[in-house]
Structures are given as C-alpha cells and as structure tokens.
N, C-alpha and C positions, 0 to 999 in steps of 0.2 A: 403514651404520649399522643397526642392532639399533632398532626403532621399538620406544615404550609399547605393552603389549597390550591394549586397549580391551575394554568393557563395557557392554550397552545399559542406560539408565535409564530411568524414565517416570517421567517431572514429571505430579503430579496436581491437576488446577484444582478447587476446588471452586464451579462460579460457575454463576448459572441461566441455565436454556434453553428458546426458544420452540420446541415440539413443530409446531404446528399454524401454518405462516409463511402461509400465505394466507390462514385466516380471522382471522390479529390483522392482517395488511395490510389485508382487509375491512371488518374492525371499525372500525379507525384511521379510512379515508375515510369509511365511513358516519358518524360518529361526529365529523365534521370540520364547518367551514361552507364546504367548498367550493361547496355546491349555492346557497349563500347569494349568491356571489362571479360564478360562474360559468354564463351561463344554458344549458338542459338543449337539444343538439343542438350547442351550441361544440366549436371544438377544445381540443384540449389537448394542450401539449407538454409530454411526458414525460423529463426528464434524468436518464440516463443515465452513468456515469463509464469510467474504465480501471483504476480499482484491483480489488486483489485481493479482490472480497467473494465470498467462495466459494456464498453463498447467495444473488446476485441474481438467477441467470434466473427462479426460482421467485416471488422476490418481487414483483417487476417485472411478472411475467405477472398475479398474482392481482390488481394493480395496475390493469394496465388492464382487464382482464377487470371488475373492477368500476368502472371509468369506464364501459365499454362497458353495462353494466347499470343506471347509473345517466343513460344517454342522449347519454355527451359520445363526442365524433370524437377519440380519442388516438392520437398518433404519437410514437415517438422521436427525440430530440432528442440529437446526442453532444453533452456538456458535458464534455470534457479538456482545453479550453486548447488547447496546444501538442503533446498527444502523437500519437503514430501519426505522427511528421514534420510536423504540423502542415498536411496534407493529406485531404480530403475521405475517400481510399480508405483511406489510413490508417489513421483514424479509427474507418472501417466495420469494417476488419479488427482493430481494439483490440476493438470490441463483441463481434464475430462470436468470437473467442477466448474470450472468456465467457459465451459461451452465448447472446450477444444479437443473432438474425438477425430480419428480417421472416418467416420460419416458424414459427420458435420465440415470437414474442412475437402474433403475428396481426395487425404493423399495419406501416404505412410505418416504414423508420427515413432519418432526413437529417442528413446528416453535412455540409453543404455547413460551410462555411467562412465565409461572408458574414456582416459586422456591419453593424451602425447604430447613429451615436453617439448616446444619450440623455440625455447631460450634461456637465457637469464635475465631477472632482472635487477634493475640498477645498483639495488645491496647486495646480489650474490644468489636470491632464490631460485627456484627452476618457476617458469611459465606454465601451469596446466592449461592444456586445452581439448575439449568436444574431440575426440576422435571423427566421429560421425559431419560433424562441420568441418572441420580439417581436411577431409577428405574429397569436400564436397568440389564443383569447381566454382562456387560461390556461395557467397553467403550477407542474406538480407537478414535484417534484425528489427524488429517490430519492438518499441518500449516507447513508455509515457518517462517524459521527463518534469520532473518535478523535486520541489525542494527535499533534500534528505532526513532520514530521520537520527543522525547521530551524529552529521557534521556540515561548517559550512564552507563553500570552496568554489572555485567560478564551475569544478566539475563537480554534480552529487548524481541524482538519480536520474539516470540516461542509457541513449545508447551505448556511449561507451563504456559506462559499468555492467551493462548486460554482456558485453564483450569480453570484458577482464573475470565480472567474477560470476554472473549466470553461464556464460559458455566455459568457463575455467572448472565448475562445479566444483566437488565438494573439495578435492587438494588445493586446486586453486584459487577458491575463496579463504579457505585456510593462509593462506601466503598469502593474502590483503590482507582481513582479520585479525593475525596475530600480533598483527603490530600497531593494534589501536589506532589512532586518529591518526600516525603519521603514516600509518598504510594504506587508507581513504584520501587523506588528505597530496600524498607525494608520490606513492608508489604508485596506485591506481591510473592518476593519468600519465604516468611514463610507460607501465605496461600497456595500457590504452594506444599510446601512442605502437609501439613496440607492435604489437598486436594485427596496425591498421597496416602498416607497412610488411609484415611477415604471416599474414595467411590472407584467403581469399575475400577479407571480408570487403563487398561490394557498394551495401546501401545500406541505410539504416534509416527507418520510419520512424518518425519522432513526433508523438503523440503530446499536445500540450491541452491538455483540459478546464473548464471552466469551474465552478463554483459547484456545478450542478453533476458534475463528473462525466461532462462529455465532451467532446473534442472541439476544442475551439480552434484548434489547427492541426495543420498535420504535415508534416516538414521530410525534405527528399534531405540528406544526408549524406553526403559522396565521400567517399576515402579521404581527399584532400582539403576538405574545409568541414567536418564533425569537428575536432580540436576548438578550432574558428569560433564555429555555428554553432555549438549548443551551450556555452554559459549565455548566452543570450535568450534561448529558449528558459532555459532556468530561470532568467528572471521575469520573463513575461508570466510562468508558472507559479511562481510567486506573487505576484499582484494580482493573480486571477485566482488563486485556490479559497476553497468558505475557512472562514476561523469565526472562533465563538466569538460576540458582539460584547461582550463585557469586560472589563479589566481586573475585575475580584469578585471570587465566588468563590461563596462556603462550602457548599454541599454542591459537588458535579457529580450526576447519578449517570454512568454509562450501563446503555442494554447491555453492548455487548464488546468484547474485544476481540480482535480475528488475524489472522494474517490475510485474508481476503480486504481488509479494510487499510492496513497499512502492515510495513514490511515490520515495524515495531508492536506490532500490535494494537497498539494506543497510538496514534501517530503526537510525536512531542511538539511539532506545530501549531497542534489543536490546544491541549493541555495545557501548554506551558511548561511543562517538567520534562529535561532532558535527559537527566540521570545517564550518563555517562563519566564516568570516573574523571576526577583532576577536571573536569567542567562544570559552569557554570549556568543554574537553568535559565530559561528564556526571560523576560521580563514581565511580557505578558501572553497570556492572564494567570492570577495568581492565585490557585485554587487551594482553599486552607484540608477540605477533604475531598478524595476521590475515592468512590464507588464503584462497583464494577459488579452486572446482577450475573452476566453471562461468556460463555466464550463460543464463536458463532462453529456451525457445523462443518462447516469449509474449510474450518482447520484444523482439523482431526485429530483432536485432542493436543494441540501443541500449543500451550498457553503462553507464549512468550509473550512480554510486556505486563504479565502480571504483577511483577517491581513495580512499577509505578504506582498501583493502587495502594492507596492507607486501608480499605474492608476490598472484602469479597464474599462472595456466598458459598457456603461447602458445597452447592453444586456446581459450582465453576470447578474446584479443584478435582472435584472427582469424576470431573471429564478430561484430564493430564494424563497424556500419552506421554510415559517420561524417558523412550527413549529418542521417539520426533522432537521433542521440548528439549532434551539435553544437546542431541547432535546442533541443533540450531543456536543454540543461545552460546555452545561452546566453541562453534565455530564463530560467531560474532565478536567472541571476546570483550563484549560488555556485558556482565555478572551483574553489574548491578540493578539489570533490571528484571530478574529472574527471583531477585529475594521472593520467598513467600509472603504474604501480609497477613492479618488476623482473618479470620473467615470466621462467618454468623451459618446459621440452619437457614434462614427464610431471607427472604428478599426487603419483609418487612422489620425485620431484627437488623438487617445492615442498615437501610433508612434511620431507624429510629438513634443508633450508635452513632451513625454518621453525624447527625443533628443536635445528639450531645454534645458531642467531641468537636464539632465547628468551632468553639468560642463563643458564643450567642447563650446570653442568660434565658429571653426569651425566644424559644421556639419560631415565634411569629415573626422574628426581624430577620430568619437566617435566609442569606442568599441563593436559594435551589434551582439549581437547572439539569434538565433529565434531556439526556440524547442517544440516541438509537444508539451510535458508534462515532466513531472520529470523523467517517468518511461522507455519510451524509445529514447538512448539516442546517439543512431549508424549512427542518420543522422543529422546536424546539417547545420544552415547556417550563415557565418559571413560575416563581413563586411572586407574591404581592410586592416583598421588599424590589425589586426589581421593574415595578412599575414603573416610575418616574423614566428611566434607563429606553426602555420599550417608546415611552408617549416621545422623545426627545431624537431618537435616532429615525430617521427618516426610511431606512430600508429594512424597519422590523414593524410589525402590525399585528397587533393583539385579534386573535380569531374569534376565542370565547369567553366567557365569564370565566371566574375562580371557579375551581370546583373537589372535592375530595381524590385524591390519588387513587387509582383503581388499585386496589390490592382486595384479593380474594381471600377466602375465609380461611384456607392453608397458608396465607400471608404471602401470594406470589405475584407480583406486580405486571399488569396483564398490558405485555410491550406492544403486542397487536394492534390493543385500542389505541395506544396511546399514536402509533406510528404504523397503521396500516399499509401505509407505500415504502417501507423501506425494508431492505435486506428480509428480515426477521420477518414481516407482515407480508411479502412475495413469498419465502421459505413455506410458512401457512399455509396459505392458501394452494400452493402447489399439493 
C-alpha cells in the first residue's frame, strides 16, 4: 500500500504561564494559614502523586524548601493508590521516574503501604488511610487538577482525590473503585469532605496547567474552602488543556500510551472514546481507528488503556507487566478498557490495517493524524485530506511540505524524527 504523505503542524495555545514556579509555590505557603494549623518544628507530610506533571520536581522542591524555612520536619509521602503495583518499591520507582528522589527533593521519601482505618463512609465502608500521613502533624498535598478521565462532576482530578484515593492507597482506592461512577461520582467527595475534617490535612497546592503542560497557576487550598475552590479550578482546567483540532479522524496513529501521560493511559479527553461501561462516549472527536505503535518506559510495563485501541503492535504487548497491569485496571473497576485489541509484528503492518479498515476506498482521502501521546499535543502530523481543516483554523500552521512517513526498512516508524521534543525524543537522547 502507497500510505498518505504527512505534514508536521503546530497547534498554538494561547493560555498563561508561571515564569517563576518556586517563588509563586513560595508565595502560596507563606500566604496560607498553615502556620496557623501546624505548630513550627511538626512534621509534615508532603503527597506526592504518579501522574505526568512535567513541572513537579521543581515545584515540590521550592515546597519543602520553604516548609524547611518556615521550621516544620517534611517528608514525602507517595499518594497513588494502587499504582507502581501497588507496592512500596513500586511506588518509590513511580516518584523516582519524576524526578522525585530523597537527593533531588532533600528529605525522607515513604512509600510504605500501611493504612489506618479513620472512619466510615457514607454506605457503610471503612476509610483507608497513609499511615505515615496520619501520623504526621500535617499534611500538604501537591496535585494538578484537571478534567478526569472516567467521569464528570464539579469534583474529578484534584486535591481532594489525591486525598481520598492516592493517600488511601491500594484498599482505599479499592472502596472508591468498586463502585463505579457512583463511587467517583458520590462517595469520593463525602469521603473528601470526611477526610478534610478527621486528619491533619493542612493545605493542598493546586496545580492548573496550560495547553503546553505547564503551570498556569498554582492555587493555596485551605481545609475550609478546597470543597468551595476547586470545581472552579476544574473548570478553568478544562478550557485551558490542548485537544486535537479536528472533529473526525480516520486513522489517529498514537506513539505512545503511558500512565506518565494520563492516569487512563490514553487520556478519553483527547480521543474521544470513553469506554467506561453503561456510558456514553464523548462527541468529539470521532475517530473511526486508533492506533497505538508504543507503551512509554515510565510505565513499566503496565499497559492500561490499551481497550481503547482498534490495532496495536506485538511490541506493545510484549512489554505487559501483567501483574502492575492487572492490580491497576482491577482496582479501577473499568474492564472495559483493558480488552486486548488485534496486534500487527511492525509498526508499518498496523499503519497499513489501520488504512484499510478506516472506510476509505481510496487510500489518499483517509483522514491521518500521528501524535507522540495524549499529553503533548503542540506538534502534530496530517495527511493531505486534512488540509483545507489546517488553512481554516487560525491556531494551526502547516510547517512542511507533504512528505513520505519515515518507516525504516524493518518497518518501524522513527517517532524521534517525527517528534524530537517530546517525551520519547528527550527519553533518546538521554
């Protein structure tokens, strides 16, 4: 088959940016009543997550650094629930992947695993919670809030869910989880609430990022107005995140899918496909196939989100850690995004299936768009039919000519060239 000749494009965000991220993390804590909360020589536990925020070691550090200045003993604390396998080392090596070591940050990090139940909640469950945070005499919570990837509600991805279910870890994400949307959806901010009132937690830094994936703000969060103040942050987060510029596409060739990129692995904001049971997917955009060449290193072999691909490559699959891949997808209690899909040998056998199987008699009309991952979304490449779409839209600008798809003579599609600055093209080069 004769493939579309592709085109790189650059989606341009116009959305603001914190130049200076440690003195607004600065500012935030001095500017908080932690000191109010918390007396000067306490510990403090600092959480921690495994998502992809490209700017936490930085933030994190200027974080404690100024706990440290302001007299209190802070330590890290992993708050991911269930990921890393839902093991201690795991866990360590989720942080350590983002830049979050005891070198890099100056203090203890504990990962242990141990809860203590501090309640019930409102149907009758017990409450898990971080032993090691529990203990603490406070506790700050560093997360990006942004839209979720499995449901929608004035509370999704925030502080407060790093509360209920990163600090609750693997039992207590378990009792969210198992009850599907109505446990995201009801339970999550009563435990939240339950939560903010029955342990120490003091502040929570609320990271809202741009298009570009960097902090366009960064919000103090006090015990009595988080509830308040963050379905607000969520929405600002939603009008400010990148999504793909088209509303129908044949063929969407992803590099790669990660949990360093989205907590779904494919993030369903992007895509369009939400696959979550008894729901309905998004509207747009409405991709007839998805492709999927890779799964990124950062997730160590835990291919969750790989449901949502129609192809994959048998080297995707046979980077499946299948008991990090099971703990996680079985603790989410949505299956349906865990099916396996058809898997090709080469990169360019999945292309070529892909391009059949779109609907497109002629090869030449099918709608292709190839992107590194979910997450960044500033460099993209299309195919010719997609041109009119590019001249028309004001914040996309065609870089190059058409040109043939790099796929080398073992037929493996060479993501570097195509996406030098992203994840996969830094990974390289290191």
């Amino acid at each position: 088959m004769l493939f579309p000749p592709i085109a790189r494009v650059t989606q341009t965000f116009k959305t603001p940016s914190i130049h200076d991220l440690a003195g607004s993390v600065r500012q935030r804590i001095l500017e908080s009543e932690l000191t109010c909360r918390v007396p000067r020589g306490g510990t403090i536990a600092v959480g921690l997550g495994s998502r992809g925020i490209l700017s936490l070691p930085p933030i994190a550090r200027a974080a404690i650094d100024t706990l440290k200045e302001l007299g209190y003993r802070p330590f890290v604390v992993a708050a991911m629930g269930s990921h890393g396998g839902a093991t201690a080392e795991g866990q360590r090596q989720q942080l350590a992947d983002r830049g979050i070591t005891e070198e890099s940050m100056g203090v203890e990090i504990r990962t242990d695993m141990d809860t203590v139940v501090v309640g019930t909640s409102n149907i009758g469950l017990p409450i898990h919670f971080d032993r090691n945070a529990y203990e603490a005499d406070g506790i700050v919570l560093i997360n990006r809030v942004k839209p979720h990837t499995d449901f929608r509600a004035p509370i999704e991805s925030g502080v407060l869910k790093m509360l209920v279910i990163g600090l609750g870890k693997r039992r207590g994400a378990e009792q969210i989880h198992r009850l599907g949307l109505r446990g995201m959806k009801e339970v999550l901010p009563w435990v939240g609430a339950y939560l903010v009132k029955n342990t120490r937690f003091s502040l929570g830094l609320a990271i809202v990022e741009n298009a570009d994936d960097h902090p366009a703000e960064i919000h103090a969060l006090e015990p009595e107005t988080i509830l308040e103040l963050e379905p607000g942050l969520l929405d600002k987060a939603r009008a400010l995140m990148g999504r793909l510029p088209f509303d129908q596409i044949d063929v969407l060739l992803v590099g790669e899918l990660g949990k360093n990129y989205s907590g779904a692995g494919l993030d369903p904001n992007v895509i369009g496909r939400l696959m979550v049971e008894t729901q309905p997917d998004f509207e747009r955009p409405t991709v007839t196939r998805l492709a999927v060449l890779d799964v990124s290193a950062e997730s160590h072999g835990n291919i969750v989100g790989v449901g949502f691909a129609d192809l994959v490559t048998d080297r995707l699959l046979s980077q499946m850690e299948p008991e990090a891949f099971r703990i996680n997808v079985l603790t989410s209690c949505f299956l349906e995004r865990a099916r396996i899909p058809i898997s090709l040998p080469t990169d360019r056998d999945l292309l070529q299936v892909a391009i059949e199987t779109c609907w497109r008699v002629d090869p030449a009309e099918a709608r292709v768009v190839i992107i590194p991952n979910t997450l960044e979304l500033k460099t993209l490449w299309v195919s010719p039919a997609l041109e009119n779409e590019v001249r028309e839209n004001e914040f996309l600008t065609r870089e190059t000519e058409y040109g043939a798809i790099p796929i080398s003579s073992t037929g493996t599609i060479d993501q570097n060239l195509l996406f030098p600055d992203s994840v996969q093209g830094r990974r390289a080069r290191a």
